[in-house]
C-alpha positions as CSV (number, residue, x, y, z in Angstrom):
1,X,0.0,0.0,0.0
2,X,2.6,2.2,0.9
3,X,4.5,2.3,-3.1
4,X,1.1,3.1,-4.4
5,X,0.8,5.9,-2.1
6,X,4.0,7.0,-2.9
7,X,3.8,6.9,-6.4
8,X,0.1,8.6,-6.0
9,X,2.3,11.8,-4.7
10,X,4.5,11.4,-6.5
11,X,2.2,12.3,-9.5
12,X,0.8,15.1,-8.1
13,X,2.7,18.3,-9.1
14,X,1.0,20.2,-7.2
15,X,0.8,19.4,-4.0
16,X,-1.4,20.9,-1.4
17,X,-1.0,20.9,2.0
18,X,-4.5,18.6,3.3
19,X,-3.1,16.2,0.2
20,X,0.4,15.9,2.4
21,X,-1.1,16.0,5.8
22,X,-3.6,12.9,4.1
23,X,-0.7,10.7,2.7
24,X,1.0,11.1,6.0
25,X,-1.6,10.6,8.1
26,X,-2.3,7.4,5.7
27,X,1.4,6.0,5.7
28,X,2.5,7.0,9.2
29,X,2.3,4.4,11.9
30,X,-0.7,4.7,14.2
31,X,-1.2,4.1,17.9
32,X,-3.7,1.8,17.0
33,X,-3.3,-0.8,15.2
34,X,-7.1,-1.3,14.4
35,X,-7.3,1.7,12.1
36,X,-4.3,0.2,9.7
37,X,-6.6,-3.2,10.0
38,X,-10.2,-1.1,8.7
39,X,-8.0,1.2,6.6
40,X,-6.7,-2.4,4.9
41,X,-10.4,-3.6,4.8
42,X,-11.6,-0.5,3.4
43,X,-9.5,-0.9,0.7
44,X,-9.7,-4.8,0.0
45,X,-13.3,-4.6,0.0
46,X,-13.4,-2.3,-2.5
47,X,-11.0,-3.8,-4.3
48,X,-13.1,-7.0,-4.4
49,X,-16.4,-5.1,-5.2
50,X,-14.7,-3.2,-8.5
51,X,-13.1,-6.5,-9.5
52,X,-16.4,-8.4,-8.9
53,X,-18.3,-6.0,-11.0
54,X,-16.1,-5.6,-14.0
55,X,-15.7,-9.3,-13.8
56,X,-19.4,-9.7,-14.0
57,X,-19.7,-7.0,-16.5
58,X,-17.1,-9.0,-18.9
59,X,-19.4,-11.6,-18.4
60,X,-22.4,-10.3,-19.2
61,X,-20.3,-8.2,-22.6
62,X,-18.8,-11.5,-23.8
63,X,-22.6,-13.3,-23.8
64,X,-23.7,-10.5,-25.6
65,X,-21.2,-10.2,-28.2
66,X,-20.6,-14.3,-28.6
67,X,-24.3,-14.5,-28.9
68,X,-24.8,-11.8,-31.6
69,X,-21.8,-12.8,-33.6
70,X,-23.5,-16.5,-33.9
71,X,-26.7,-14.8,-34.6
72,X,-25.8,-12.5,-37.1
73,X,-23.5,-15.3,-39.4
74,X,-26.3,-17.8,-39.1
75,X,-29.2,-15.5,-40.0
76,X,-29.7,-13.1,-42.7
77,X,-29.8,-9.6,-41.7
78,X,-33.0,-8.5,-42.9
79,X,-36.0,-10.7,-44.3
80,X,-38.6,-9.4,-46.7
81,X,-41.8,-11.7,-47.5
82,X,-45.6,-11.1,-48.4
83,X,-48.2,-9.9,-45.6
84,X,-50.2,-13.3,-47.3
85,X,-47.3,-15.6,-47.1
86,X,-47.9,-15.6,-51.2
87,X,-43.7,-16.3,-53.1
88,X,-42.3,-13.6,-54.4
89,X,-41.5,-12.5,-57.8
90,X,-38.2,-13.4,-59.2
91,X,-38.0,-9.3,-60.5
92,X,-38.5,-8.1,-57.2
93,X,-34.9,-9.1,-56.3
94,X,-33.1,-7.0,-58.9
95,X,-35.4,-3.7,-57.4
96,X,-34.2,-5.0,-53.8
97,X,-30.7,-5.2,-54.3
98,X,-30.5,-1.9,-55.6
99,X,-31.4,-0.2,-52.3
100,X,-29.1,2.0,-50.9
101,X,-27.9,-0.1,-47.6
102,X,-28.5,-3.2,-49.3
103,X,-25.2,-5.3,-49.9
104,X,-26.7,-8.6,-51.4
105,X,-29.6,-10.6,-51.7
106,X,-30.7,-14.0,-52.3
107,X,-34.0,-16.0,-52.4
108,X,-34.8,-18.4,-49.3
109,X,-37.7,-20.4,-48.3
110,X,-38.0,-22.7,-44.8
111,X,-40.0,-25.7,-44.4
112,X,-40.5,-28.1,-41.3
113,X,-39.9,-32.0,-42.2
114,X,-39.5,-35.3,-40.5
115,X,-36.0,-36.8,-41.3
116,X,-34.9,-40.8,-40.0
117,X,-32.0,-42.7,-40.4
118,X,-31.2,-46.1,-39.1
119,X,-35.0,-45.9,-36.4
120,X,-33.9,-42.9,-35.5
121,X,-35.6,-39.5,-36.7
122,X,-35.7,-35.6,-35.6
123,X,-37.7,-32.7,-36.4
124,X,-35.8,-31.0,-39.0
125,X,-36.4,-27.2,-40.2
126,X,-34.9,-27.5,-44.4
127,X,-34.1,-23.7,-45.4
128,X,-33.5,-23.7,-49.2
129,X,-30.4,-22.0,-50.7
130,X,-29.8,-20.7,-53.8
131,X,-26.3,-21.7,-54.8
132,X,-25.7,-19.1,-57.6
133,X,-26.7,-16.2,-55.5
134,X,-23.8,-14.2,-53.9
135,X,-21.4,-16.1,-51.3
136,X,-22.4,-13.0,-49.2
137,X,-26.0,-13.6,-49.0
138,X,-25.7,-17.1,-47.8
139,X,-24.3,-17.2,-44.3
140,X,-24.0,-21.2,-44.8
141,X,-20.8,-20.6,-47.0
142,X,-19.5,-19.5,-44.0
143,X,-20.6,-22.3,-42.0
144,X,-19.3,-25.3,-43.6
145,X,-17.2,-27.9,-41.2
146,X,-17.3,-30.6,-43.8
147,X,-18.1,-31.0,-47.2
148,X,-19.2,-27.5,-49.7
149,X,-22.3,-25.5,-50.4
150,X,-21.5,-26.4,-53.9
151,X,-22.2,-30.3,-53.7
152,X,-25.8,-28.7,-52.9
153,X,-26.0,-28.5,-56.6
154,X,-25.4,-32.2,-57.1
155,X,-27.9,-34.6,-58.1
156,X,-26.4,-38.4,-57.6
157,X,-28.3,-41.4,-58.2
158,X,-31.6,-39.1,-58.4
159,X,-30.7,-37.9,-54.8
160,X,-30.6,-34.3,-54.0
161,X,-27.6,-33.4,-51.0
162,X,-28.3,-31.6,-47.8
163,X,-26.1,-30.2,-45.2
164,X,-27.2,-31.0,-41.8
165,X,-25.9,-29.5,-38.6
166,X,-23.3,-31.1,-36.4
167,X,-25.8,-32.0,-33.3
168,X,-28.5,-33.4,-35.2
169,X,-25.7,-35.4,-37.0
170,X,-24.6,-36.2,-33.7
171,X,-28.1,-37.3,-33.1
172,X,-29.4,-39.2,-36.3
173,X,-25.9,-40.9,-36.6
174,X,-25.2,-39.8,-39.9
175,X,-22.0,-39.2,-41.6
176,X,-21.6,-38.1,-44.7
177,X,-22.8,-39.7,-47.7
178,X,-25.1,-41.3,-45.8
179,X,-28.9,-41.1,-46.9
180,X,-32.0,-39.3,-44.8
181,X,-35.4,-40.6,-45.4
182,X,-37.7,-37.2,-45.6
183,X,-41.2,-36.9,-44.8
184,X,-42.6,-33.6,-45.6
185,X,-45.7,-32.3,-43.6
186,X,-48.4,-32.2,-46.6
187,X,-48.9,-35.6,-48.2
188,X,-50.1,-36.2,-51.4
189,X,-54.0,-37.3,-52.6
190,X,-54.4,-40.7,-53.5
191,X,-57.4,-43.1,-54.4
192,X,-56.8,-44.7,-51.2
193,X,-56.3,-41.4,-49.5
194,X,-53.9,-38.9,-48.3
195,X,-50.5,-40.9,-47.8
196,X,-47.1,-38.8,-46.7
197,X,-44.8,-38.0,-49.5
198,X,-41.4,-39.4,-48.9
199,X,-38.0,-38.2,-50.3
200,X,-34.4,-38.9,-49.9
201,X,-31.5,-36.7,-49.2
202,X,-27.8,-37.5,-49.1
203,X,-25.7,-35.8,-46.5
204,X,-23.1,-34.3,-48.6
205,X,-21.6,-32.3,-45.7
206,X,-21.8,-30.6,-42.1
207,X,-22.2,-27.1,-40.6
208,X,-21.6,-25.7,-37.4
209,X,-23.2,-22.1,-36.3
210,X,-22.0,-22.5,-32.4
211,X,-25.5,-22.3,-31.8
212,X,-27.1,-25.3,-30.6
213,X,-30.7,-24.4,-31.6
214,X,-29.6,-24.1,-35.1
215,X,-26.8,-26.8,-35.3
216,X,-29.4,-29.5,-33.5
217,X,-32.5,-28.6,-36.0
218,X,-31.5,-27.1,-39.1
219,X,-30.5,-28.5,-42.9
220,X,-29.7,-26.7,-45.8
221,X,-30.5,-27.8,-49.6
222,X,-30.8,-26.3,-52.9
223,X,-34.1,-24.6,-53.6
224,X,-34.4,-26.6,-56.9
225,X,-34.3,-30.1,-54.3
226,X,-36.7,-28.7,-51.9
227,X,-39.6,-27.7,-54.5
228,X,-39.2,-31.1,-55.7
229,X,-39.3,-32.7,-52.5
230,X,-42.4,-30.6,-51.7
231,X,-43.8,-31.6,-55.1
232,X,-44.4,-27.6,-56.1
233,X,-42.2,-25.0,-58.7
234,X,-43.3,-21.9,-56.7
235,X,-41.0,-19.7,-56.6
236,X,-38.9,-18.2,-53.2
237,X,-41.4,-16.7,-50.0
238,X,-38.3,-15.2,-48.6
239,X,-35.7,-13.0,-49.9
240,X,-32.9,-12.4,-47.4
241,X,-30.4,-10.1,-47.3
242,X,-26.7,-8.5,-46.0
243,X,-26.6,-5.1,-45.3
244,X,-24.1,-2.7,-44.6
245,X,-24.9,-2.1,-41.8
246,X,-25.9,-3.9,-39.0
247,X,-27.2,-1.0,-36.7
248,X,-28.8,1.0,-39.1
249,X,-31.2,-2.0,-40.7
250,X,-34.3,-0.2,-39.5
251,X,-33.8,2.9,-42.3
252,X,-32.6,0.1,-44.5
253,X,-35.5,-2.2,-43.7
254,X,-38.0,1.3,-44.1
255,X,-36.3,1.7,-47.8
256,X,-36.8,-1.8,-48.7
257,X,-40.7,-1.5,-47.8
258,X,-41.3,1.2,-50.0
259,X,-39.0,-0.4,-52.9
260,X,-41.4,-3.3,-52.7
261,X,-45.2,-2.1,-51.8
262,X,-47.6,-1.6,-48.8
263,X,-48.4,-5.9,-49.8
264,X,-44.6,-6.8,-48.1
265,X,-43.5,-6.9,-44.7
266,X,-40.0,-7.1,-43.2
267,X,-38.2,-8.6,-40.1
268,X,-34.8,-7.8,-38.9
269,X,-32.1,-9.1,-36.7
270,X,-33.2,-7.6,-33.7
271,X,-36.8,-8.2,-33.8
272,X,-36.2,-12.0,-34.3
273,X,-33.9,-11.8,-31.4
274,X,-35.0,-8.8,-29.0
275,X,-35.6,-11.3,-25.9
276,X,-32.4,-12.6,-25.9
277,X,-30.8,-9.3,-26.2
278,X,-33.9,-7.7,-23.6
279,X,-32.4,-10.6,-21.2
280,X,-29.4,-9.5,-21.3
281,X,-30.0,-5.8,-20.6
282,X,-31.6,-6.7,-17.6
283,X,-29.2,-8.5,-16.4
284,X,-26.4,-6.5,-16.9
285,X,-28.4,-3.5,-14.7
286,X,-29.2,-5.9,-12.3
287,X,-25.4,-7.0,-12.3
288,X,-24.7,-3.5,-11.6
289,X,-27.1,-2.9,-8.6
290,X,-26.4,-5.8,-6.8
291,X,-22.3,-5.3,-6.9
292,X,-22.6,-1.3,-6.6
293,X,-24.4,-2.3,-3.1
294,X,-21.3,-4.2,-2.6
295,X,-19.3,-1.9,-3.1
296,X,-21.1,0.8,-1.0
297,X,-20.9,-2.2,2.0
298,X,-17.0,-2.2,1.8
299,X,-16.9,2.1,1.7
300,X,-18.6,1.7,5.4
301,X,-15.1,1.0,6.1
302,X,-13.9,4.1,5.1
303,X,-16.5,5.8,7.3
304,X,-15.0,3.5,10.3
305,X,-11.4,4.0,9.6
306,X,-12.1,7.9,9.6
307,X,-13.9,9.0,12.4
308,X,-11.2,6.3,14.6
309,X,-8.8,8.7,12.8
310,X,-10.5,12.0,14.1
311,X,-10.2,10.2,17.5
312,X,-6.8,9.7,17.2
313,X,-5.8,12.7,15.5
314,X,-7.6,15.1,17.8
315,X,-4.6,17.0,19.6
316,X,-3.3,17.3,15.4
317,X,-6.3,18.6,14.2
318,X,-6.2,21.1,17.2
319,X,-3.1,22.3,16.6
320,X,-3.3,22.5,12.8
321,X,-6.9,24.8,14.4
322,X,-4.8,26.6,16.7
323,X,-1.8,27.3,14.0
324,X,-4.2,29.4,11.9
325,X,-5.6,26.3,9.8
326,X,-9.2,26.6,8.1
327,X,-12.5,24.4,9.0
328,X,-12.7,23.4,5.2
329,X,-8.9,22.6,5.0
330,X,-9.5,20.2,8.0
331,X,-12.1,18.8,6.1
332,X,-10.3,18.3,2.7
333,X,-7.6,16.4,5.1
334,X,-9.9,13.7,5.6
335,X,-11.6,13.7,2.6
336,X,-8.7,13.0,0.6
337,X,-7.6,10.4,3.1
338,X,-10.8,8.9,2.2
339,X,-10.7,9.0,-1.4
340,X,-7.2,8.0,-1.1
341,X,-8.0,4.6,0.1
342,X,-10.7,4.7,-3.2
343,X,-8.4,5.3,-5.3
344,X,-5.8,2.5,-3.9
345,X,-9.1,-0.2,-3.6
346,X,-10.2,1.0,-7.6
347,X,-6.7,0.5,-8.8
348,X,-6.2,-3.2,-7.5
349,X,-9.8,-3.9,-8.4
350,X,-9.6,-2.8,-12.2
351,X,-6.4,-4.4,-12.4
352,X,-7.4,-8.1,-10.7
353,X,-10.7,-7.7,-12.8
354,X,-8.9,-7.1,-16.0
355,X,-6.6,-10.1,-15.8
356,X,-8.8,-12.7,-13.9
357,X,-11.4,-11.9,-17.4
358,X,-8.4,-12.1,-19.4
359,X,-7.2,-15.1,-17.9
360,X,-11.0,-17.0,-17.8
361,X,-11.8,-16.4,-21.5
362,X,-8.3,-17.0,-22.3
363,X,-8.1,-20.7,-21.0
364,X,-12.1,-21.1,-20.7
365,X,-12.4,-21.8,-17.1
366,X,-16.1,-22.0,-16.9
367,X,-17.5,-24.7,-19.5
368,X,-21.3,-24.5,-19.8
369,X,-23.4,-27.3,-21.4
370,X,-24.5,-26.2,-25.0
371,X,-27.8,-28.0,-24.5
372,X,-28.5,-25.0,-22.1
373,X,-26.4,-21.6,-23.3
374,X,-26.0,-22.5,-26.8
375,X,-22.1,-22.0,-26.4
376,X,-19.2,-24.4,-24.8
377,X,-17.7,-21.6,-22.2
378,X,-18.6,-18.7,-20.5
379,X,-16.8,-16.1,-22.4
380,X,-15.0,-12.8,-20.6
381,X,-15.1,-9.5,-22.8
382,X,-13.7,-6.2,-20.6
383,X,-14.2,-2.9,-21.8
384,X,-12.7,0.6,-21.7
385,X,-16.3,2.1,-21.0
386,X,-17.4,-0.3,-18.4
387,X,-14.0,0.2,-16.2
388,X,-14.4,3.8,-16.5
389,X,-17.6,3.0,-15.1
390,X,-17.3,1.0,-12.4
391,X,-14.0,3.1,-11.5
392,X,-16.9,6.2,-11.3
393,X,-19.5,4.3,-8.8
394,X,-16.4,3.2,-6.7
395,X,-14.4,6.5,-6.6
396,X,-17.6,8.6,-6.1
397,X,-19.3,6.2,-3.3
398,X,-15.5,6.3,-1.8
399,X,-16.3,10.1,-1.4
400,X,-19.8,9.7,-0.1
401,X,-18.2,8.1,2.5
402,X,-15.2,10.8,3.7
403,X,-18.2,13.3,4.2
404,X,-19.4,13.0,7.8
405,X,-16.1,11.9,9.4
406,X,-14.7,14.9,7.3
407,X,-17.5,17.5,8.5
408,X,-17.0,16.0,12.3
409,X,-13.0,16.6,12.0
410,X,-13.8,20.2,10.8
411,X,-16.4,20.7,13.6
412,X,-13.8,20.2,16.0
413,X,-12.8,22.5,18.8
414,X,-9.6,23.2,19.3
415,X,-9.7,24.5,22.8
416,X,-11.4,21.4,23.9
417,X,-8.8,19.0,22.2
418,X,-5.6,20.4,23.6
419,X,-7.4,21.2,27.1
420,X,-6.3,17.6,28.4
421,X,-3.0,17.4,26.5
């Protein structure tokens, strides 16, 4: 404590005389012991507090950010479809892509199926591709584990391929080359009835978002493949796109609307996800309240080791009084004593909460089960911002605290501390 004190003054060009009188009354040995004990408290507790809360706010920032990464490379962007639910014309996607904001486009369409292999079988949600469209506007090219988006294309044996996500693959047992028995949800009319309307896809390779919901029930195939295996030519219900960027899709999103008519409706990144990034807002203020109350509990400390100091210090603070030395310079003694012991507990906080995040996301000491968070380890992501902050609510409770032991020291008589001395 004492080399970060020093080096504290040592800063300080200026230095004026209630700083001095602080750093000595802080350094100097007392006659008792107790004070150095709270004044060591004081400092470790808020130490612990800043350290817990920028750990927690890492926490909360890496979530975020690992989350909306995954989100935004296995998603498009922004969607556009019919009000009615009706495909879209193949000519609206030329007008679309010429949208200022707009960086590429490509047709889509999604369909829930059945798929088995070997007794087993899984819900499976087929999102058709089109693989001549722009790398860009496909996030599965980006994807890809095993295999290629362009074996999509391929038609072995009469068998369209799919790519299927690492857990269901996990799940169904399949490797690739392997062949899925599909089961689409309207079945074709008969004479002896309505009978399901099978179809075969090969597995010509796997993809891995990171996010489980996607990687445990989602398979992409060619467009051409899926209207077969639906047993209809209609043409895409959803055109997907990339912007520019990411924040600013709601002008981009209004632009498209009015490029395409009052009959078509869009969705965005954030609306499809606004619950999971709502949840995470509200964590990260409750994060905050809870530790700031934390830290509060640890500057009581302060307010402990100061008015033991007035005690101790009354004869000094009498003859500082007696020597011609101000009520409000008395006070700034003890306030800066006070924020002194801030500043010491802020500075070992920020620097234990920096490395302990570092050190967590760096060797991924908390493993989480993907089943549950969707990722394999609790990642750690400190900012500038948030240490500024948390350096604020500590520094600025740590003066909070100096104020009554401060005002008492300044209230002090002088006659009646050196009557007894």
């Amino acid at each position: 404590m004492r080399s970060v004190v020093e080096a504290v003054q040592e800063a300080v060009r200026v230095r004026p005389f209630e700083l001095l009188v602080a750093l000595r009354y802080l350094t100097a040995k007392r006659k008792q012991a107790v004070i150095a004990v709270i004044s060591l408290i004081a400092i470790l507790g808020i130490a612990a507090g800043v350290a817990v809360l920028l750990i927690a706010l890492s926490l909360v920032n890496g979530f975020n950010e690992d989350i909306q990464g995954k989100l935004l490379a296995g998603t498009a962007h922004l969607n556009l479809f019919r009000k009615d639910g009706r495909a879209i014309p193949a000519a609206l996607q030329e007008k679309i892509a010429r949208v200022p904001g707009v960086r590429a486009v490509a047709p889509t369409h999604y369909e829930q199926v059945f798929a088995s292999y070997a007794g087993h079988g899984v819900g499976l949600i087929l999102k058709g591709v089109d693989v001549r469209a722009p790398r860009e506007a496909n996030e599965v090219w980006s994807l890809v584990i095993q295999g290629s988006v362009e074996r999509l294309a391929e038609d072995a044996d009469g068998v369209p391929g799919i790519l299927l996500g690492r857990v269901v693959a996990e799940e169904l047992g399949v490797k690739v080359g392997d062949v899925l028995t599909i089961v689409p949800p309207d079945g074709r009319l008969t004479p002896l009835g309505l009978v399901p309307r099978l179809g075969r896809l090969r597995v010509v390779g796997l993809f891995s978002s990171g996010l489980y919901e996607y990687d445990s029930s989602w398979g992409y195939v060619s467009l051409d493949a899926l209207w077969r295996l639906l047993g209809t030519e209609q043409p895409a219900t959803v055109l997907q796109m990339k912007v520019t960027d990411i924040y600013a899709v709601k002008e981009i999103a209004q632009r498209v609307r009015e490029v395409a008519g009052p009959e078509y409706t869009t969705t965005d990144w954030q609306e499809l996800n606004q619950p999971v990034f709502a949840a995470l807002q509200i964590q990260r203020v409750i994060v905050v309240i809870v530790l700031t109350l934390m830290i509060f509990i640890a500057a009581l400390n302060i307010i402990t080791s100061l008015v033991m100091m007035v005690i101790e210090k009354t004869r000094d603070i009498s003859i500082l009084r007696a020597m011609g030395a101000r009520s409000a310079s008395i006070m700034r003694i003890f306030i800066w004593q006070g924020v002194l012991v801030g500043v010491i507990g802020t500075a070992l906080g920020l620097g234990a909460g920096v490395l302990l995040s570092w050190l967590a996301d760096r060797y991924q000491w908390i493993r989480l089960p993907e089943t549950v968070f969707s990722i394999a380890y609790a990642p750690f992501r400190p900012r500038v911002a948030d240490a500024a902050i948390v350096a604020g609510i500590a520094l600025w409770i740590s003066f909070l605290a100096t104020i009554y032991p401060a005002r008492q020291a300044a209230r002090l008589n002088p006659v009646e501390g050196l009557r007894y001395e």
